[in-house]
BAKE-425881 format. One record per residue: residue in three letters; x, y, z of N, C-alpha, C in turn. Coordinates in steps of 0.05 Angstrom, whole numbers, plus 5000, padded with zeros to 4 digits. Atoms other than C-alpha are relative to their C-alpha. Example, Ala and Ser with C-alpha at 12.3 -4.5 7.8 and 13.67 -1.06 7.14 Angstrom:
# BAKE-425881
ala501849765000524649105156501850245000/ser498449764999527349795143498550225014/
//
This chain:
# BAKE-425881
unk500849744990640873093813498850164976/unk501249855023636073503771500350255010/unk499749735000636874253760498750194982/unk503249785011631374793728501450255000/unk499049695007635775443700497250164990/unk501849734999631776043710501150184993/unk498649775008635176573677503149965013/unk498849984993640876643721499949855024/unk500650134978638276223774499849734991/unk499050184997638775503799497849865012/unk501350084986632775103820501049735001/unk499550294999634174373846496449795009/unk501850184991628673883846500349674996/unk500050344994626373123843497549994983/unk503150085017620872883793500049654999/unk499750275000619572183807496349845000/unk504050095003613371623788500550034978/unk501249955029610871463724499350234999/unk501149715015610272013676497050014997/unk503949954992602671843671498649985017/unk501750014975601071803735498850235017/unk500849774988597472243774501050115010/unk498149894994601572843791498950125020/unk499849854974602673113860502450075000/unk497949864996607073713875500050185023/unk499149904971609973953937501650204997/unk498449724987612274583962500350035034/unk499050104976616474554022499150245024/unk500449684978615575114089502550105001/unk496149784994621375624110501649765017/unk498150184980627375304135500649794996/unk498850275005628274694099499649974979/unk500249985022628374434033498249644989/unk502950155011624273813992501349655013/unk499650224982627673234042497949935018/unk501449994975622273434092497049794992/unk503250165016617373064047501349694996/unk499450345009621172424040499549765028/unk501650204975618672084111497549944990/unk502549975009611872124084499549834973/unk499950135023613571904010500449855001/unk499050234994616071324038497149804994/unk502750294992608471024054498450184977/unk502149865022604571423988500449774979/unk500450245027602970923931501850094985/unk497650065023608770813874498350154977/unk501249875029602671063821500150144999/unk500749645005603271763834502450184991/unk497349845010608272233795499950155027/unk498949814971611472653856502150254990/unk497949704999615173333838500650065026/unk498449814980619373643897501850174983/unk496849915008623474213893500250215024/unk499749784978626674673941500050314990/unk500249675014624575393938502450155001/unk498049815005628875933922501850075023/unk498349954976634876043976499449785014/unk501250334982632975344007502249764999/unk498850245022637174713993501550054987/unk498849905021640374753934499050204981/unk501349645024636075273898502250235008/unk498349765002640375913881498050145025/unk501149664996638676593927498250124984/unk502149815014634177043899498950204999/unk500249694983634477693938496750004998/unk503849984992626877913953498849984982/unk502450065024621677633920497749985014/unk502450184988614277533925499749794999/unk501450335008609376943934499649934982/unk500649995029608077113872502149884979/unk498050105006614777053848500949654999/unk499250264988615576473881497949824976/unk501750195017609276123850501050054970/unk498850105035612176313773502349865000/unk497750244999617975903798500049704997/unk501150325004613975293811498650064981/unk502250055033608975463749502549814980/unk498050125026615675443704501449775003/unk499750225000617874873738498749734990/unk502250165018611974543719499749884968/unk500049975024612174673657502549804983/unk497850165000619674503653499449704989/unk500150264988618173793676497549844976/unk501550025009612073803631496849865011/unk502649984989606373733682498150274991/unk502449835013599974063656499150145025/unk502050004980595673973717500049885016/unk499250164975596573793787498949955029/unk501049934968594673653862502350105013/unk498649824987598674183897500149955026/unk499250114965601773983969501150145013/unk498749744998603974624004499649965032/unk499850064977606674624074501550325012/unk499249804987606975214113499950274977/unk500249825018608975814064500549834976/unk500550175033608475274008497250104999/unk502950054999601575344026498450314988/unk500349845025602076044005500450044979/unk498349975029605675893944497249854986/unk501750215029600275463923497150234996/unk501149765012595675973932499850284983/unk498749785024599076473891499249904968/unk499750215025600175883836496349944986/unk503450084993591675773847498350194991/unk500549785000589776513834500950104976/unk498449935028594576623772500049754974/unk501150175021593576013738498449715005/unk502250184992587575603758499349724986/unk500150275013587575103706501949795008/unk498150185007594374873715499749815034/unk499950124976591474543792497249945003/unk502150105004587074063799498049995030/unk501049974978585674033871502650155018/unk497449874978589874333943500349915020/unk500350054961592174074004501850175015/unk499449844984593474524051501649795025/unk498550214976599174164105500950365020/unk499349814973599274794169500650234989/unk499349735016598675424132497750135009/unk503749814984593075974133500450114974/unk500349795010591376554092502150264998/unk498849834983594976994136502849975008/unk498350074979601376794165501550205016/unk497749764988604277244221499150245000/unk500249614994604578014235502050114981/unk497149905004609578434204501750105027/unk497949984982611978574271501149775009/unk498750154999613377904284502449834970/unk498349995020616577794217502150235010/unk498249765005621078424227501049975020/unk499450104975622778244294502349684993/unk498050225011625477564273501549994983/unk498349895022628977734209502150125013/unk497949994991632178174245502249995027/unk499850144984633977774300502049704989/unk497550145018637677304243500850104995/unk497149945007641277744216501650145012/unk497649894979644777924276501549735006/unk499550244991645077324301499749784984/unk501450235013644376764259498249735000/unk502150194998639876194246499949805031/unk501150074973641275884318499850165024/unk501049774981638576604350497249804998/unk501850014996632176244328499749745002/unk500950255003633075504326498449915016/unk501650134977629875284389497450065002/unk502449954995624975724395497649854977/unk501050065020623075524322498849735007/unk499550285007624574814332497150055028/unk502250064986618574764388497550094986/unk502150025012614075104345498949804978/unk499850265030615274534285499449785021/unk500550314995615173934335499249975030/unk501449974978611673664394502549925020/unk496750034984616173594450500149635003/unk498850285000616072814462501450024965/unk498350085027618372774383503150144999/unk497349905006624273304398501649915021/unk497650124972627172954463500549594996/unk500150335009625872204430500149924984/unk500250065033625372244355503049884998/unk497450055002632671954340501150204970/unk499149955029632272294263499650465015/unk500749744981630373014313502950194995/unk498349815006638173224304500350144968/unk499449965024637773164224498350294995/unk501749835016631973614216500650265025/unk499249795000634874164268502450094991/unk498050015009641674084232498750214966/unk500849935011637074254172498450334996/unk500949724994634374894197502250145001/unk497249854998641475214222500850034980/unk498050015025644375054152498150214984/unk501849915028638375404114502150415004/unk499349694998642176084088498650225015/unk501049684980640876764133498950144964/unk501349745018639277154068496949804984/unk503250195011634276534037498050025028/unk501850004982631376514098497850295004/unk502349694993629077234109499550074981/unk502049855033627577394036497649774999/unk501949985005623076974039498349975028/unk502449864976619777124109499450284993/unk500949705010619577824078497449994979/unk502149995026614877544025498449795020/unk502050114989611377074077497650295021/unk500649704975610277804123497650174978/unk502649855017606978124059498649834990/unk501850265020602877524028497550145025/unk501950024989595477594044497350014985/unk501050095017590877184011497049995006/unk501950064982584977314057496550044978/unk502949975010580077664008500849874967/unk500050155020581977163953499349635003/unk500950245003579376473986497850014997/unk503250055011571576573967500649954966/unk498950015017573976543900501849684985/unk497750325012579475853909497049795007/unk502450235002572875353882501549814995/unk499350295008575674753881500549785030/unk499950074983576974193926502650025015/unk497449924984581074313984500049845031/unk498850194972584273924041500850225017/unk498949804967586274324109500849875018/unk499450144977590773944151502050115020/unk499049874986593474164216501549805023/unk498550104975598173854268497150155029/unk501249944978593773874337501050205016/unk499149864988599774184370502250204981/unk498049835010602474634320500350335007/unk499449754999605475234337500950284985/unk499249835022606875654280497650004981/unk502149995013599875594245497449875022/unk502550314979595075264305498049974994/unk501550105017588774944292498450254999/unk501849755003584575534309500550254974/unk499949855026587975914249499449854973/unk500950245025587475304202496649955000/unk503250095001579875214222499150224987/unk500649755008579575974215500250024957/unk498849895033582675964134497449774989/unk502250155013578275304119496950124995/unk502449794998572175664141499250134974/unk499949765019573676164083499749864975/unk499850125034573575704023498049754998/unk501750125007568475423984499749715000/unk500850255006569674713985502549905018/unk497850144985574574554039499049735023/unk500750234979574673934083503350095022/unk497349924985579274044149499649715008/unk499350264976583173454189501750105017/unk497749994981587173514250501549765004/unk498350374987592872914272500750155024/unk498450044969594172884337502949925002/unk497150024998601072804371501350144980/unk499149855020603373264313500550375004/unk499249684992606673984312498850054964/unk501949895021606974384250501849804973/unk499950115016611073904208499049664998/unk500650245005607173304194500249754984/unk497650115025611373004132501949835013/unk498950114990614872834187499949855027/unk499549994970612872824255498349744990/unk501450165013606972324221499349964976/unk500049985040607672214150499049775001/unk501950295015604571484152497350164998/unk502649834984598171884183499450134973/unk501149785029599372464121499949904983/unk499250125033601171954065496549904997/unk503050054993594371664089498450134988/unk502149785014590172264082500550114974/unk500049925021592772584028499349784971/unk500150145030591971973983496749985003/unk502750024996584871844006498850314986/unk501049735007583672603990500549964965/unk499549985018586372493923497049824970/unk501250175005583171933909496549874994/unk502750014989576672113930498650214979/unk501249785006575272723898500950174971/
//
């Protein structure tokens, strides 16, 4: 078990792969922590260094009462650093996907390319943030599981998947206060008039049937940036790490690989 002291805080991650191999680093979405990536890592080539870590209030990462994206991204910078990655391809799923854009915007060197896995620019309203927040903390995390859990997965995968109980087992457990600190910082993030600006190459992949980012907002954020390529997978909600991770291990290495 590896552990990343932050002052007073507790990050847990995973750094695995040759040290000189091409590094890819993942940042996980709300509601779960850096497991959600191991269906996927399963079928990605052995040459590629792999960082995971679970964000702040996630997993085993400490709490962290309210923070920004911002925040968040000097968490993974210093992680980085930590670990002694320079420069990386950034794998950001959901509000990873804002973290990497935070990380992208504040220190541009340290990322070599981005893949975007069901994120946007934008995510959400603040009335729907404020609405759900506080909707957990009356109720707790299974006020929203279901509803959640259909927006993450397509319904044949949640009535047939057999691994379907682990990953809503994994949602319920995620703390009530991690959870809404950082939907408080997914509610204010908005990165809209800063993608003309993210030049570099960029991936945009979207579940067909995702509900929590759908393609029309993912086509919408690609649109906005100078050098993006979009894909959609079919049969796929909004986590694709899992729902099809042979499918994502696929693309993302081809993306890597290519460009």
């Amino acid at each position: 078990m590896d552990v990343f002291r932050i002052g007073t805080r507790a990050l847990h991650y995973r750094d695995s792969g040759p040290r000189d191999g091409e590094a890819l680093v993942f940042s996980n979405s709300l509601g779960t922590d850096f497991r959600i990536w191991d269906p996927m890592l399963a079928h990605l080539s052995p040459d590629f260094r792999v960082l995971c870590y679970d964000t702040a209030g996630h997993g085993l990462s400490d709490l962290s009462g309210e923070r920004s994206i911002e925040d968040h991204a000097d968490d993974l910078l210093a992680l980085m650093g930590h670990v002694g990655i320079e420069r990386a391809t950034i794998i950001g799923l959901s509000v990873g996907g804002l973290i990497a854009q935070a990380l992208r915007k504040a220190s541009p060197n340290r990322v070599e390319r981005v893949v975007f896995c069901d994120t946007a620019h934008k995510i959400g309203t603040d009335a729907i943030w404020n609405e759900r927040i506080d909707l957990i903390e009356r109720g707790g995390m299974e006020a929203v599981a279901d509803a959640t859990l259909e927006r993450w997965f397509t319904a044949g995968f949640r009535t047939k998947a057999t691994t379907f109980p682990i990953w809503r087992a994994m949602l319920v457990r995620t703390p009530v206060a991690g959870y809404c600190d950082l939907g408080r910082a997914i509610r204010d993030a908005d990165f809209t008039e800063d993608c003309a600006a993210m030049d570099l190459d960029a991936l945009c992949i979207c579940g067909a049937e995702d509900g929590s980012t759908p393609p029309v907002l993912m086509q919408d954020f690609a649109s906005r940036l100078p050098r993006a390529r979009y894909v959609e997978i079919q049969n796929c909600g909004h986590i694709p790490c899992v729902e099809q991770p042979k499918h994502l291990a696929r693309t993302i290495q081809d993306f890597v690989r290519d460009t």
